[in-house]
C-alpha positions in Angstrom: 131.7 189.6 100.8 129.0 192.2 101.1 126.3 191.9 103.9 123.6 189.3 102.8 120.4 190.6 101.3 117.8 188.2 100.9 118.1 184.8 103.4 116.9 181.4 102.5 116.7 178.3 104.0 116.0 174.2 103.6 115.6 172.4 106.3 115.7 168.6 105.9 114.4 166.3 109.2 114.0 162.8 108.6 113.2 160.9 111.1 111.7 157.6 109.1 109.1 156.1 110.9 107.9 153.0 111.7 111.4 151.6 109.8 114.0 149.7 111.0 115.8 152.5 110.8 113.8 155.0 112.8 115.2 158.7 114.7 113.6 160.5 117.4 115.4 163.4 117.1 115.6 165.2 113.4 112.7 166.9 113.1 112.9 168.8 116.4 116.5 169.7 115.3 114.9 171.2 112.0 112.2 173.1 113.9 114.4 174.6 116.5 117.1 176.1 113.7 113.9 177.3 112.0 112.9 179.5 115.4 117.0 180.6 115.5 116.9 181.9 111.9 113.9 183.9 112.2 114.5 185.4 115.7 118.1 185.2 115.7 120.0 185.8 111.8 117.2 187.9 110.6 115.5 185.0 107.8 112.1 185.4 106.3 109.6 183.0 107.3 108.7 182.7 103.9 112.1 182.2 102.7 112.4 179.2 104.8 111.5 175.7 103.1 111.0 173.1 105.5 110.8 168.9 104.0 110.1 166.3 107.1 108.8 162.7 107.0 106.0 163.4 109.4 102.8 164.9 109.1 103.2 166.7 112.3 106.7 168.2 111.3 106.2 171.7 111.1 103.9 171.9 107.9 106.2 170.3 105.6 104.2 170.0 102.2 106.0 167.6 100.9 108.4 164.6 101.6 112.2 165.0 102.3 112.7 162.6 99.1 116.0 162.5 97.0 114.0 164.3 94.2 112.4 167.1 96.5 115.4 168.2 98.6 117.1 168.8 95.2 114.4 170.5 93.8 114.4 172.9 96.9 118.2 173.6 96.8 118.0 174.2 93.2 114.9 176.3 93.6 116.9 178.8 96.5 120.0 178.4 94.2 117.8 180.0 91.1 116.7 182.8 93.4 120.1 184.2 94.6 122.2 186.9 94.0 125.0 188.5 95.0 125.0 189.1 98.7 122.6 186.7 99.6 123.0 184.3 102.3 122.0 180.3 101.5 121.5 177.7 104.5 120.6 174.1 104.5 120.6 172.1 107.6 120.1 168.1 107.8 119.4 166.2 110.2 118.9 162.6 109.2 120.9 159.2 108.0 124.0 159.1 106.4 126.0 156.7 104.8 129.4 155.7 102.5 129.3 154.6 99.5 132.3 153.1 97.2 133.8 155.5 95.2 133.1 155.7 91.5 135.8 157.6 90.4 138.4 156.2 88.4 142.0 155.1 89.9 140.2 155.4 93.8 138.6 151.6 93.8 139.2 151.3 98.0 138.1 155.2 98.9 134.8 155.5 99.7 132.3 158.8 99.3 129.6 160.2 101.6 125.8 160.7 100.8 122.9 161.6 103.1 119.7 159.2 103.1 116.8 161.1 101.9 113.2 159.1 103.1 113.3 157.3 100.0 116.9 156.2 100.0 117.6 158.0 96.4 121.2 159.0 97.8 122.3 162.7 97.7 126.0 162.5 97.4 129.3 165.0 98.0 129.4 165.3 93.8 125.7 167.0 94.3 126.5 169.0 96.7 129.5 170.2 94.9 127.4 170.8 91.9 124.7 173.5 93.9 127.7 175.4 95.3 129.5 176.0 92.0 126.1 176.8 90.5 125.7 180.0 93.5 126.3 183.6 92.1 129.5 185.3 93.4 129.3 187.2 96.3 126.6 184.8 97.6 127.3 182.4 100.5 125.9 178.9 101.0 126.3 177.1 104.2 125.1 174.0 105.0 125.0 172.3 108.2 124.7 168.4 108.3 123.7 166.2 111.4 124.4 163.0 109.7 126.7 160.3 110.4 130.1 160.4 107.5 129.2 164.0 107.3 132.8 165.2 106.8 133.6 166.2 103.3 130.0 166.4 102.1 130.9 168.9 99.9 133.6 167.3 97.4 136.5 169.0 96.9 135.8 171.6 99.9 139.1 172.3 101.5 139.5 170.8 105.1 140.2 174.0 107.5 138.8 171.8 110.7 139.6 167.9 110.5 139.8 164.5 111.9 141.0 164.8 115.6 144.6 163.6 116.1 142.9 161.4 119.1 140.2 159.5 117.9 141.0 158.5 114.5 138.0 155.1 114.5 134.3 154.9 114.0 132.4 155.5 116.9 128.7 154.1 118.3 126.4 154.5 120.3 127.0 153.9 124.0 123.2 154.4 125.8 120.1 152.8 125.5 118.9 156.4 124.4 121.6 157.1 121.8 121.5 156.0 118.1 124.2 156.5 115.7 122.6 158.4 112.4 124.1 156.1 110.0 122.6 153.2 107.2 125.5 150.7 106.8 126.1 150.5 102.5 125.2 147.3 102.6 121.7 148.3 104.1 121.1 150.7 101.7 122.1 148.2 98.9 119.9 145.9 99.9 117.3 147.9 100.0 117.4 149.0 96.8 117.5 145.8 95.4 114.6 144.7 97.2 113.1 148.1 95.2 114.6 146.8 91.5 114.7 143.1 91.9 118.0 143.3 89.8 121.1 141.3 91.2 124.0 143.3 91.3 126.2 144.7 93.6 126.6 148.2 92.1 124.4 150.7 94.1 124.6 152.9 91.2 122.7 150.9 88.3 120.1 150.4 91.3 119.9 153.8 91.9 119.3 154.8 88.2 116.9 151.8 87.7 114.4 153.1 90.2 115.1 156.8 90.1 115.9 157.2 86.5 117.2 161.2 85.9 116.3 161.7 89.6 119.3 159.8 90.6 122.5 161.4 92.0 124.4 162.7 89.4 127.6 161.0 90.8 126.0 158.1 89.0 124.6 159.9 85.9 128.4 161.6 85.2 130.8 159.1 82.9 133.4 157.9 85.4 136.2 160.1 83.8 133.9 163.2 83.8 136.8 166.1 83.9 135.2 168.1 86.6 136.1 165.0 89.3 140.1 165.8 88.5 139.9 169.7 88.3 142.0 171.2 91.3 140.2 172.8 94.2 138.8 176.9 93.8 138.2 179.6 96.2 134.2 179.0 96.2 130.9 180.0 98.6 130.6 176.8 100.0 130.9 176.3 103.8 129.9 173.0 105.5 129.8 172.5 109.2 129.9 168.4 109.5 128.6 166.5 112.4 131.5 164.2 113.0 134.5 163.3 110.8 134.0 161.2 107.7 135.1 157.9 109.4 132.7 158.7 113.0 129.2 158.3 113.5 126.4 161.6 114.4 124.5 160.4 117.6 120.4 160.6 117.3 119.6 161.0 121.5 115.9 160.1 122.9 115.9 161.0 126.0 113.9 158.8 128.6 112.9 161.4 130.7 109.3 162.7 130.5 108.7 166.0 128.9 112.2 166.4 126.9 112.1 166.2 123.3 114.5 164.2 121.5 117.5 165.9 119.5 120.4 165.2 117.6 123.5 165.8 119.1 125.2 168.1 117.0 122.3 169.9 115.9 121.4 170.8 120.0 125.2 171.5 120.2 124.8 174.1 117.9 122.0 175.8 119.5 123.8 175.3 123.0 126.8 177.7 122.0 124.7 180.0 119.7 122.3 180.4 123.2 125.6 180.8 125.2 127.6 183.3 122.8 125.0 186.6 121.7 127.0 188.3 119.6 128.8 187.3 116.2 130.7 183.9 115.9 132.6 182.8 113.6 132.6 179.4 111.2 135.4 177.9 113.0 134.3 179.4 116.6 130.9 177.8 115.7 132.3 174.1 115.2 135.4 174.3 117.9 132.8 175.4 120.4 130.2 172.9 119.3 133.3 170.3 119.9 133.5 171.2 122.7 130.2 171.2 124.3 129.5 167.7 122.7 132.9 166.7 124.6 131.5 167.5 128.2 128.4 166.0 127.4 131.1 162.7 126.6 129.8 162.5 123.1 132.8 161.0 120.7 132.0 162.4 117.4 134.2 166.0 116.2 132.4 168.6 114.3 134.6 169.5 111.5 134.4 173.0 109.1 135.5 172.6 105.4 135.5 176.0 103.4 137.6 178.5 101.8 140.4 180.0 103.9 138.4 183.4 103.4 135.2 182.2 104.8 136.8 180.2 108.3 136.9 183.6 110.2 133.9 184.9 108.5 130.6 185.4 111.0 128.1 182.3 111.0 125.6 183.0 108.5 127.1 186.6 108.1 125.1 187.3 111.1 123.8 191.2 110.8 
C-alpha cells in the first residue's frame, strides 16, 4: 500500500450523562487520541471530526447519534483516495444483539450504542469499508464492550484467549463494564415506540425510520451476508473479545482523569515504543499492559493477512 496522503479521523466519546447508564471515561479517551494523531501520525486538525455527548467535550458540534456518526464516516469515506489513511476510534457502550440472518437463530451480533441508542452494527461497518477506494486504509479502534468482530466478515488474525473463554465484569468500585445488556436496550426502545414486540429491529425502524442500521433495512437473505470473505482495507483493533466486557475506570484519586482501559492502554505502549509498531504489536502489547494492570478483557486485531504486520496507522 502506498504511504497515506491525506489523514482523517472520527472520534466518537460517549459518555451519557445523567443516565443509568453513565461513563466517566470516553471522552478523555477521544481527546487524548485526538493530541496523538496530530503530534504523533502526522493528521490534520481539520481532518479530525470529533462527536461527544457533552458540551465540554472538545467542541463537538454535534451529538454522537446513530445518524451523525454515520454521516461522519460516510462523509471521510466520500473524501478518500488511494493512499489515504482512515481512523475511527470509539469509546462508548456496546452491546449484542440476536442475529438476523437466516439459518443463525442462537448467534448473536455486535453493535455500538450511539447517545440515542439507534444501534450501529458489524453489517454497517462492513458496509463503510467495502465502500473505501483501493489503496486506502481504514482502521478503526473500538473501546466498547463485544467489540470483537465489529467488522463482519473481517478475518480473525488475533482472537479469543485460550484462557479466559467467559464474560468478564467489573471488579472495583471504580471500574464499570462498557456494555448495555440487549434486554436494556430493548426496553428502551420500546419505551421510545410504545409498540409490544420483542424484535429490536421493527423498534429500531419505527423510531429511526431510514436512519436505522441497515442490518435491519437489508431483506434477511440479502446475498452479500453469504458472500465469502475478501482481502479488503479494513483493520479493527477490539477492546476485548466478542463474549468479554471493555472496562470504563474512574479513578478516585483527586486530579486523575478518568479513562477507558483499552483506550489508555493504547496510549501507554504508543508512549513507551517511539518508533513504528505494527497492528498486531499494537494489540499484543496493549494485552499486555492491560494484564499487569489485572484487567481481564484481551484486545483482539481482525484484518487482512497483508495489513497484520503493516505499521499502525502507516505511521510516516
Amino acid at each position: 500500500m502506498e504511504q497515506g496522503k491525506k489523514r482523517m479521523g472520527v472520534l466518537v466519546g460517549c459518555n451519557y450523562p445523567k443516565t443509568r447508564y453513565e461513563l466517566h471515561g470516553c471522552i478523555n479517551d477521544v481527546l487524548a487520541m485526538r493530541d496523538t494523531l496530530v503530534t504523533r501520525f502526522g493528521f490534520e486538525p481539520s481532518y479530525i471530526e470529533v462527536l461527544t455527548d457533552e458540551p465540554s467535550g472538545g467542541g463537538s458540534l454535534a451529538m454522537p447519534t446513530g445518524a451523525n456518526i454515520k454521516k461522519a464516516l460516510d462523509s471521510m469515506v466520500d473524501q478518500a483516495e488511494s493512499g489515504d489513511v482512515l481512523f475511527f476510534h470509539y469509546s462508548g457502550h456496546g452491546t449484542r444483539i440476536p442475529s438476523v440472518k437466516p439459518f443463525h437463530p442462537l448467534s448473536q451480533d455486535e453493535a455500538i450504542v450511539p447517545c440515542d441508542f439507534n444501534l450501529i452494527t458489524d453489517v454497517d461497518f462492513r458496509q463503510v469499508v467495502d465502500r473505501m477506494p483501493k489503496g486506502a486504509s481504514f482502521t478503526i479502534l473500538s473501546d466498547s464492550c463485544h467489540s470483537g468482530g465489529l467488522i463482519d466478515k473481517e478475518k480473525e488474525q488475533i482472537g479469543p484467549s485460550s484462557l479466559h473463554s467467559t464474560t468478564t465484569t467489573a471488579t472495583s468500585p471504580s471500574q464499570k463494564p462498557k456494555m448495555i445488556p440487549f434486554e436494556a436496550v430493548q426496553q428502551h426502545l420500546s419505551s421510545l415506540t410504545n409498540i409490544n414486540t420483542s424484535d429490536i429491529g421493527t423498534h429500531l425502524l419505527a423510531h429511526f425510520g431510514g436512519d436505522a442500521s441497515l442490518k435491519f433495512r437489508l431483506p434477511p437473505t440479502a446475498k452479500d451476508w453469504f458472500e465469502s470473505p475478501r482481502t479488503d482495507s479494513g483493520i479493527l483493533l477490539s477492546g476485548c473479545q466478542t463474549n468479554e466486557t471493555s472496562a470504563d475506570m474512574n479513578p478516585t484519586m483527586i486530579g486523575e482523569k478518568a479513562y477507558g482501559a483499552f483506550s489508555n492502554a493504547v496510549q501507554t505502549v504508543l508512549k513507551e515504543n517511539l518508533g513504528k509498531l505494527s497492528n498486531k504489536e499494537v494489540v499484543m502489547l496493549a494485552r499486555k499492559a492491560l494484564q499487569a494492570q489485572h484487567f481481564e478483557q484481551h484486545p483482539c486485531l481482525y484484518c487482512s493477512d497483508e495489513n497484520v504486520d503493516a505499521a499502525f496507522l502507516l505511521q510516516p
